[in-house]
FIVOPA-936736 format. One record per residue (C-alpha): y, x, z; residue in three letters. Coordinates in nm, 4 decimals, padded with zeros to 6 digits. Each point is the difference from the previous one (the first is absolute). Example, Ala and Ser with C-alpha at 12.3 -4.5 7.8 and 13.67 -1.06 7.14 Angstrom:
site y=-00.4500, x=01.2300, z=00.7800, resn=ALA;
site y=00.3440, x=00.1370, z=-00.0660, resn=SER;
//
This chain:
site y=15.6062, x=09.0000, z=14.5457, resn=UNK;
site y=-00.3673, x=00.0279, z=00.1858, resn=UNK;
site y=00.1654, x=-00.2006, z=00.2581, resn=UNK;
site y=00.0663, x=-00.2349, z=-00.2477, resn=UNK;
site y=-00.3137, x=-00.0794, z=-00.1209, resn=UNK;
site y=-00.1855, x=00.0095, z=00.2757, resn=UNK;
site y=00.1959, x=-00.3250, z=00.1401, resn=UNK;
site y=-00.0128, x=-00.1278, z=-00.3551, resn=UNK;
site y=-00.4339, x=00.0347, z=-00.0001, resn=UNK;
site y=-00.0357, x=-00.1380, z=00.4066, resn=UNK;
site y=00.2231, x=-00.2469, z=-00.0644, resn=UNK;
site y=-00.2198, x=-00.1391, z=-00.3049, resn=UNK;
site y=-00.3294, x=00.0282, z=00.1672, resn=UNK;
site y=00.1522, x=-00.1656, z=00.3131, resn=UNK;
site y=00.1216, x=-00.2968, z=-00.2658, resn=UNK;
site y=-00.3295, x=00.0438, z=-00.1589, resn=UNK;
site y=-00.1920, x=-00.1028, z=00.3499, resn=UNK;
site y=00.2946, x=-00.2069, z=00.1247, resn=UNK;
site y=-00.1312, x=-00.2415, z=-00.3149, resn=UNK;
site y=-00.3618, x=00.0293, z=-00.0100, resn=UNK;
site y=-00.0073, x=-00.0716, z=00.3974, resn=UNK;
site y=00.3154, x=-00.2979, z=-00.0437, resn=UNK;
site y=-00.2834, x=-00.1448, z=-00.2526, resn=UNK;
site y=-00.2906, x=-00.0663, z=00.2770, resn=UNK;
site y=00.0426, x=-00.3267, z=00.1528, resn=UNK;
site y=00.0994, x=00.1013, z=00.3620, resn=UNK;
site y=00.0762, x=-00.2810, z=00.2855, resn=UNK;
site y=00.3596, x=-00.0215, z=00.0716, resn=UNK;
site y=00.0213, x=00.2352, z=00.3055, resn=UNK;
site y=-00.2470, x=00.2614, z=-00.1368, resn=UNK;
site y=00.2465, x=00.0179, z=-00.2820, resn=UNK;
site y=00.3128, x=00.0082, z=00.2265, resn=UNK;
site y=-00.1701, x=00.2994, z=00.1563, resn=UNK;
site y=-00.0934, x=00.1833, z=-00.3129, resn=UNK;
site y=00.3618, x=-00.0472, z=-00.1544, resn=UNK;
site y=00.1680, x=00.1236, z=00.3202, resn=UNK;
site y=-00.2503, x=00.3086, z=00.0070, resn=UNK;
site y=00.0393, x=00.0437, z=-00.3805, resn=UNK;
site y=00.4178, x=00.0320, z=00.0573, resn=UNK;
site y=-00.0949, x=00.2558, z=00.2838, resn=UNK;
site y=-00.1967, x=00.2249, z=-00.1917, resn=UNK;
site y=00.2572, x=-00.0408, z=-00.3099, resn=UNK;
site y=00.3023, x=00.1160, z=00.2678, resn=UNK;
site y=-00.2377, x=00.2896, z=00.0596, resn=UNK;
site y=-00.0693, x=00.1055, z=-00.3083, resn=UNK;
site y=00.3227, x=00.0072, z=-00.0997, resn=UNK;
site y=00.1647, x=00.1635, z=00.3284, resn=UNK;
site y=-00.2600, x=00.3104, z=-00.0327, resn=UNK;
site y=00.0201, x=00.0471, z=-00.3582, resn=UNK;
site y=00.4159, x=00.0309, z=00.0631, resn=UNK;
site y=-00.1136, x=00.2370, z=00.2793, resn=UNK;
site y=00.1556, x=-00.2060, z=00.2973, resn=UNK;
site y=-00.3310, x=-00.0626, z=00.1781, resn=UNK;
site y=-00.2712, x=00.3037, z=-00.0750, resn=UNK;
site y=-00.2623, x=-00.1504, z=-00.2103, resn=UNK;
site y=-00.3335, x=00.2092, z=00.0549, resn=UNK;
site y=-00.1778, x=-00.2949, z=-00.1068, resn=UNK;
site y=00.1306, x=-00.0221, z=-00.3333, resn=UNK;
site y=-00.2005, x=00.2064, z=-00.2252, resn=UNK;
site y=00.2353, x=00.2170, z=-00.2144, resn=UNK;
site y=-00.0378, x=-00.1289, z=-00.3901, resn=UNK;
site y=00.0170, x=00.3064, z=-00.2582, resn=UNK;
site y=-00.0557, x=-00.0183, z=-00.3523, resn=UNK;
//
């Protein structure tokens, strides 16, 4: 269940910044880059929250 909603809270602060940086007018490449770098991360996040890839750098969420 912690597993759960850990994935649930990264996943809506990544959508959270996904937004708020999708609403700065970027020039087409810089926002190629960012979106390609944004999937990245969000293939991280999810891989080491599964536990596939070891994800020291995710801080662990308790409440």
């Amino acid at each position: 269940m912690n597993l759960i909603v850990n994935l649930i809270i990264y996943l809506v602060v990544f959508g959270l910044i996904w937004w708020l940086i999708s609403m700065l007018p970027l020039p087409a490449p810089v926002a190629q880059i960012v979106r390609v770098l944004f999937i990245i991360l969000l293939i991280l996040i999810v891989l080491s929250v599964v536990g596939i890839l070891p994800g020291g750098y995710l801080p662990p969420i308790r409440l």
